[in-house]
C-alpha positions, 0 to 999 in steps of 0.5 A, a space after each residue: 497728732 501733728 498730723 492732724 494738727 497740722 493745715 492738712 488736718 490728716 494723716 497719712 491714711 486719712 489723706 490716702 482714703 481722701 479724709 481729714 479731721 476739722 472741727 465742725 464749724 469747718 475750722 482746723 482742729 487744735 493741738 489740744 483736740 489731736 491730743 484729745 481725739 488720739 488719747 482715746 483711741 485707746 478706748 474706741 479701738 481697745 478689744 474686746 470689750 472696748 471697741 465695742 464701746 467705739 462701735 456704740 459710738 460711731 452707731 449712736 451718733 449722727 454724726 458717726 463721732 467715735 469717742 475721742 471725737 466728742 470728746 474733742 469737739 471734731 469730726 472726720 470728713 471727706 476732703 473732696 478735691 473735686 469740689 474745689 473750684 476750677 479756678 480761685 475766682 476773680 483776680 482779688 481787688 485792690 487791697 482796702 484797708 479797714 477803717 475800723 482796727 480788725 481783732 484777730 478773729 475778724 481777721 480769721 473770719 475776713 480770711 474764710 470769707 475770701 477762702 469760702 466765697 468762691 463756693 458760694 452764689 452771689 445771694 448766698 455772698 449778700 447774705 453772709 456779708 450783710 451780717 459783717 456790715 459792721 466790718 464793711 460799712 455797707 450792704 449788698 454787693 459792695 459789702 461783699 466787694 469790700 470785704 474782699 478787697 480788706 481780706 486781700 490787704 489783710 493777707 499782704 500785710 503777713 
């Protein structure tokens, strides 16, 4: 459970098979969801006649969820390291501080931004960036600069 809690979202031999556990947003999962997930193991794995019922599972959903799995909102994915970027992008810009008081979750939301950018084309950035014009005050390009740059002072300030 603490494993899974915990940044690297895994344990042992999930890290060893190259897997995680994440929410399906992408986000880390909760001590809540490990507790979840691992309290019905029990019912997914249990033979003979409950691991059938985890097998049903797996086969029955789309996304191959065992039980505790949807009963926690999570799923288990490959942690491909070899889709991570060479480098980390362009150094950060100058930190800019937000004009407006940023609530927690924006600053969770400015954070995967400059975490995620560097996978993205530059229109995909536009795009996503656009829909937090009201965290930026503009549009385009310099939006996405922007956000970067108050994510950058977000992360000086911890």
């Amino acid at each position: 459970v603490f494993f899974e809690a915990s940044k690297w979202g895994a344990t042992f031999g999930k890290k060893i098979c190259g897997l995680r556990v994440m929410q399906p947003s992408g986000a880390p999962i909760s001590f809540s969801q490990a507790v979840v997930r691992n309290f019905l193991r029990v019912v997914d794995i249990n033979p003979p006649f409950f691991g059938l019922i985890g097998m049903v599972s797996c086969l029955a959903t789309r996304r191959f969820q065992r039980l505790g799995d949807l009963a926690a909102g999570t799923v288990v994915v490959y942690d491909r390291q070899d889709l991570m970027p060479a480098s980390q992008g362009p150094p950060p810009l100058s930190p800019v501080r937000p004009s407006v008081a940023i609530k927690p979750e924006e600053a969770r939301a400015l954070a995967t931004f400059r975490d995620r950018s560097v996978f993205w084309s530059d229109a995909r950035r536009v795009e996503i960036a656009d829909h937090l014009e009201v965290l930026s005050g503009t549009r385009g390009m310099p939006g996405v600069n922007r956000l970067l740059a108050m994510a950058h002072w977000l992360q000086e300030r911890r």
